[in-house]
N, C-alpha and C positions, 0 to 999 in steps of 0.2 A: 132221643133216648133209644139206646136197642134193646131188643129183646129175645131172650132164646124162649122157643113155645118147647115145651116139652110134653110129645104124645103119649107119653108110659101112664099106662091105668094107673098103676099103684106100686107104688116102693114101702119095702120092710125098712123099718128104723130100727133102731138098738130097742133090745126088748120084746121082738116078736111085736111089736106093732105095725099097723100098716096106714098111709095114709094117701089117698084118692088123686091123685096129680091131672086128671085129664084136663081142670080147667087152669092149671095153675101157668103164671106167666114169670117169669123171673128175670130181672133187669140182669143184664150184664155189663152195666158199667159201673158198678161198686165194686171199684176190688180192694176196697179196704174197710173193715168194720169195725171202728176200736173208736175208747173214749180215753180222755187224759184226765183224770180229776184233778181239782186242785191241790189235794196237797198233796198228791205225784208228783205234778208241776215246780210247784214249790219247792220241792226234795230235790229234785234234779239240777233245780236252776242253786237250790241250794250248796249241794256238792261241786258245782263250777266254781262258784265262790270259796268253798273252801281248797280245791285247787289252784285257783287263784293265792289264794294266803298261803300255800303249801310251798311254791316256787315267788316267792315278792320280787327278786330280781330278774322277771320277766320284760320282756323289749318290747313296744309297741315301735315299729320303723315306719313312717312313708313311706311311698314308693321311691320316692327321688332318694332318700338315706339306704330302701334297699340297694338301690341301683349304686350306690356311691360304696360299697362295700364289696370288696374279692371276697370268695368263702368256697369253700368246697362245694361241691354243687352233685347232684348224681351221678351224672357224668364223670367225677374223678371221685368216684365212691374207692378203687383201690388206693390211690392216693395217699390215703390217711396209714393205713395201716403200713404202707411201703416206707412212707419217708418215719413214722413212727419207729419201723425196725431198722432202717440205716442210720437213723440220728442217734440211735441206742448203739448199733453196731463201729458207729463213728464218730466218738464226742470228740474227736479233734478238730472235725473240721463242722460242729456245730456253731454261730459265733457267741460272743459274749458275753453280748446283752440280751440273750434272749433267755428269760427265767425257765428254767427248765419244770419248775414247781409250778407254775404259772400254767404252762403249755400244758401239763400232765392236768392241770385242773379242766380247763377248757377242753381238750381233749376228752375226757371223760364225761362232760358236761355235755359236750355237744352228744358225744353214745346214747347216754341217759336219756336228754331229751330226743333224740331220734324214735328211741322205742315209743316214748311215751306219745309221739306223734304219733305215731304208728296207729295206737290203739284209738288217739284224737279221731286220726282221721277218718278209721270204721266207723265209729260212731258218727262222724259229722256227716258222710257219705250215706248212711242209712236214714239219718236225720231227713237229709235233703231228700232220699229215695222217697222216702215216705211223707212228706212232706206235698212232692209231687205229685204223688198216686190220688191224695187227701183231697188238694189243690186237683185233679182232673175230675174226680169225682162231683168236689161239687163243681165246676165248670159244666160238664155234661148234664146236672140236673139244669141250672142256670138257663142254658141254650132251650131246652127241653121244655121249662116255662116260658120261656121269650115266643121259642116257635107256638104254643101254644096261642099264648096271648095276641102274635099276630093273627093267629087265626080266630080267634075270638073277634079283634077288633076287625076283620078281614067281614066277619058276619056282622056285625053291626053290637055286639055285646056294648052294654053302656058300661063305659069307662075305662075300658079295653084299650081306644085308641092313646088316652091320656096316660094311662101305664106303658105304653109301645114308646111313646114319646120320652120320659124318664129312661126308660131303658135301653133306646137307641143310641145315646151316646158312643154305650160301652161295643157299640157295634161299628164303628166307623164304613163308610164305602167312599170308594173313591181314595181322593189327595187331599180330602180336608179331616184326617186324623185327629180325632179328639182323643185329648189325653183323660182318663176318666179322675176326677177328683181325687186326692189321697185322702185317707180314712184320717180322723184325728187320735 
Protein backbone atom coordinates (compact mmCIF):
# COMPACT_ATOMS: atom_id res chain seq x y z
CA UNK A 1 0.00 0.00 0.00
CA UNK A 2 1.28 3.71 -0.70
CA UNK A 3 1.14 6.48 1.15
CA UNK A 4 1.07 10.33 0.67
CA UNK A 5 2.49 11.76 4.41
CA UNK A 6 1.20 14.96 4.30
CA UNK A 7 3.34 17.73 6.51
CA UNK A 8 0.67 20.76 6.63
CA UNK A 9 -0.14 21.61 10.32
CA UNK A 10 -3.72 22.24 9.77
CA UNK A 11 -6.21 22.93 6.79
CA UNK A 12 -9.60 25.14 7.15
CA UNK A 13 -12.72 23.04 5.98
CA UNK A 14 -16.04 24.44 4.96
CA UNK A 15 -17.20 26.49 7.89
CA UNK A 16 -14.31 28.16 9.34
CA UNK A 17 -13.17 25.00 10.97
CA UNK A 18 -9.92 23.68 11.19
CA UNK A 19 -8.41 20.33 11.50
CA UNK A 20 -4.77 19.16 12.82
CA UNK A 21 -3.09 16.97 9.78
CA UNK A 22 0.59 16.66 11.15
CA UNK A 23 -0.01 13.20 12.05
CA UNK A 24 -2.41 12.18 9.51
CA UNK A 25 -1.52 9.41 6.66
CA UNK A 26 -3.77 9.06 3.74
CA UNK A 27 -3.71 5.87 1.40
CA UNK A 28 -3.43 6.76 -2.04
CA UNK A 29 -4.67 3.81 -3.71
CA UNK A 30 -8.45 4.24 -3.14
CA UNK A 31 -9.49 6.15 -5.86
CA UNK A 32 -12.88 5.09 -5.72
CA UNK A 33 -15.34 5.58 -2.70
CA UNK A 34 -18.97 4.62 -3.48
CA UNK A 35 -21.46 1.91 -2.57
CA UNK A 36 -24.27 0.34 -4.84
CA UNK A 37 -27.38 -0.63 -2.60
CA UNK A 38 -29.43 -3.17 -3.40
CA UNK A 39 -32.21 -1.77 -4.72
CA UNK A 40 -29.98 0.58 -7.00
CA UNK A 41 -28.87 -2.61 -8.07
CA UNK A 42 -31.92 -4.00 -8.64
CA UNK A 43 -33.38 -0.89 -10.54
CA UNK A 44 -30.74 -0.96 -12.89
CA UNK A 45 -30.53 -4.52 -13.71
CA UNK A 46 -34.21 -3.85 -13.70
CA UNK A 47 -34.33 -1.29 -16.55
CA UNK A 48 -32.01 -3.65 -18.77
CA UNK A 49 -34.75 -5.99 -18.69
CA UNK A 50 -37.12 -3.66 -19.43
CA UNK A 51 -34.88 -2.64 -22.43
CA UNK A 52 -34.78 -5.85 -23.11
CA UNK A 53 -38.76 -6.22 -23.67
CA UNK A 54 -38.66 -2.67 -25.34
CA UNK A 55 -36.59 -4.02 -28.49
CA UNK A 56 -37.82 -8.33 -28.42
CA UNK A 57 -36.55 -8.80 -31.75
CA UNK A 58 -33.06 -8.33 -30.66
CA UNK A 59 -30.18 -11.02 -32.15
CA UNK A 60 -27.95 -12.81 -30.02
CA UNK A 61 -25.09 -14.07 -33.10
CA UNK A 62 -22.08 -16.34 -32.44
CA UNK A 63 -19.18 -15.44 -33.57
CA UNK A 64 -19.12 -17.86 -36.51
CA UNK A 65 -22.87 -16.40 -37.62
CA UNK A 66 -21.21 -12.88 -36.94
CA UNK A 67 -18.39 -13.73 -39.23
CA UNK A 68 -20.94 -15.49 -41.87
CA UNK A 69 -22.76 -12.03 -42.32
CA UNK A 70 -21.64 -8.88 -44.87
CA UNK A 71 -22.90 -5.70 -42.97
CA UNK A 72 -21.83 -2.27 -43.15
CA UNK A 73 -19.05 -1.95 -40.90
CA UNK A 74 -17.42 1.67 -39.71
CA UNK A 75 -15.21 1.68 -42.28
CA UNK A 76 -18.10 2.18 -44.94
CA UNK A 77 -19.90 4.44 -42.39
CA UNK A 78 -20.59 6.72 -45.89
CA UNK A 79 -21.76 4.05 -47.64
CA UNK A 80 -25.14 3.83 -46.27
CA UNK A 81 -26.18 7.33 -46.92
CA UNK A 82 -24.46 7.38 -50.58
CA UNK A 83 -26.10 4.32 -52.07
CA UNK A 84 -29.40 5.38 -49.96
CA UNK A 85 -29.28 8.74 -52.24
CA UNK A 86 -28.40 6.98 -55.59
CA UNK A 87 -30.94 4.24 -55.12
CA UNK A 88 -33.62 7.16 -54.52
CA UNK A 89 -31.96 9.11 -57.32
CA UNK A 90 -32.10 5.96 -59.52
CA UNK A 91 -35.12 3.40 -59.17
CA UNK A 92 -34.34 2.31 -62.51
CA UNK A 93 -31.60 0.51 -62.00
CA UNK A 94 -32.52 -0.61 -58.34
CA UNK A 95 -33.63 -4.51 -59.11
CA UNK A 96 -36.85 -6.00 -58.33
CA UNK A 97 -36.85 -8.06 -55.64
CA UNK A 98 -35.44 -6.09 -53.43
CA UNK A 99 -38.53 -4.57 -51.01
CA UNK A 100 -37.97 -1.13 -51.07
CA UNK A 101 -40.34 -0.97 -47.76
CA UNK A 102 -38.23 -3.54 -46.27
CA UNK A 103 -34.77 -1.79 -46.95
CA UNK A 104 -36.35 1.71 -45.61
CA UNK A 105 -37.19 -0.55 -42.50
CA UNK A 106 -33.92 -1.84 -41.79
CA UNK A 107 -32.26 1.07 -42.91
CA UNK A 108 -33.82 3.03 -40.20
CA UNK A 109 -33.51 0.23 -37.68
CA UNK A 110 -30.07 -0.24 -38.12
CA UNK A 111 -29.79 4.34 -37.38
CA UNK A 112 -31.99 3.85 -34.40
CA UNK A 113 -30.12 1.24 -32.97
CA UNK A 114 -26.71 2.70 -33.79
CA UNK A 115 -27.48 5.74 -31.50
CA UNK A 116 -28.89 3.65 -29.03
CA UNK A 117 -25.51 1.89 -28.99
CA UNK A 118 -23.95 4.67 -28.75
CA UNK A 119 -25.42 5.55 -25.37
CA UNK A 120 -24.95 1.41 -24.65
CA UNK A 121 -21.67 1.79 -24.94
CA UNK A 122 -20.81 4.97 -22.62
CA UNK A 123 -22.47 3.37 -20.23
CA UNK A 124 -20.91 -0.24 -20.54
CA UNK A 125 -17.43 1.72 -21.00
CA UNK A 126 -17.86 3.59 -17.64
CA UNK A 127 -19.23 0.27 -16.24
CA UNK A 128 -16.09 -1.48 -17.01
CA UNK A 129 -13.95 1.87 -16.08
CA UNK A 130 -15.18 1.67 -12.75
CA UNK A 131 -15.41 -1.48 -12.40
CA UNK A 132 -11.70 -1.57 -12.78
CA UNK A 133 -10.69 1.17 -10.61
CA UNK A 134 -13.10 -0.99 -7.83
CA UNK A 135 -11.38 -4.20 -8.91
CA UNK A 136 -7.45 -2.26 -8.26
CA UNK A 137 -8.57 -1.11 -5.16
CA UNK A 138 -9.37 -3.95 -3.65
CA UNK A 139 -6.25 -5.79 -5.31
CA UNK A 140 -3.94 -3.25 -3.63
CA UNK A 141 -5.58 -3.66 -0.29
CA UNK A 142 -5.33 -7.64 -0.94
CA UNK A 143 -1.30 -7.45 -1.84
CA UNK A 144 -0.99 -5.14 1.19
CA UNK A 145 -2.45 -7.91 3.67
CA UNK A 146 -0.55 -10.80 2.00
CA UNK A 147 2.75 -8.55 2.30
CA UNK A 148 1.84 -8.16 5.69
CA UNK A 149 1.05 -11.60 6.71
CA UNK A 150 4.26 -12.74 5.15
CA UNK A 151 5.79 -10.74 7.41
CA UNK A 152 4.15 -11.85 10.09
CA UNK A 153 4.63 -15.41 9.37
CA UNK A 154 8.34 -14.09 8.36
CA UNK A 155 8.43 -13.34 12.39
CA UNK A 156 7.16 -16.35 13.63
CA UNK A 157 3.40 -15.01 14.31
CA UNK A 158 1.38 -18.27 15.05
CA UNK A 159 -0.85 -18.92 12.21
CA UNK A 160 0.64 -16.58 9.92
CA UNK A 161 2.43 -19.10 8.01
CA UNK A 162 -0.98 -21.34 7.57
CA UNK A 163 -2.77 -18.08 6.18
CA UNK A 164 0.65 -17.49 3.56
CA UNK A 165 -0.03 -21.00 2.52
CA UNK A 166 -4.13 -20.46 1.58
CA UNK A 167 -3.07 -17.28 0.10
CA UNK A 168 -0.11 -18.33 -1.98
CA UNK A 169 -1.98 -19.80 -4.64
CA UNK A 170 -3.26 -16.72 -5.82
CA UNK A 171 0.35 -15.64 -6.13
CA UNK A 172 1.95 -17.96 -8.53
CA UNK A 173 6.01 -17.95 -9.25
CA UNK A 174 7.65 -19.55 -11.69
CA UNK A 175 5.84 -22.08 -14.61
CA UNK A 176 3.74 -23.81 -12.35
CA UNK A 177 0.63 -21.09 -12.55
CA UNK A 178 -2.19 -21.81 -10.39
CA UNK A 179 -5.36 -20.96 -11.72
CA UNK A 180 -7.19 -19.56 -8.39
CA UNK A 181 -10.65 -21.43 -7.77
CA UNK A 182 -13.71 -19.63 -9.38
CA UNK A 183 -16.21 -18.23 -6.78
CA UNK A 184 -19.63 -20.15 -6.85
Amino acid sequence: MSYLYCDVRTVSLIGGQTTDLTTTIMPTDNRISAELSDAVKAEVLTKFQEIKALLPFLINLTPEEKRSFATISTERGAMDQTFHTEMAAHPDLVPSYIDATELAKDRELRLDLLEILQSAREVCDTLEDTAHVAGSDVLLAYLAFYANAKQAAKRGVPGASTLIDNLARFFPTGRRAVTPPMAS
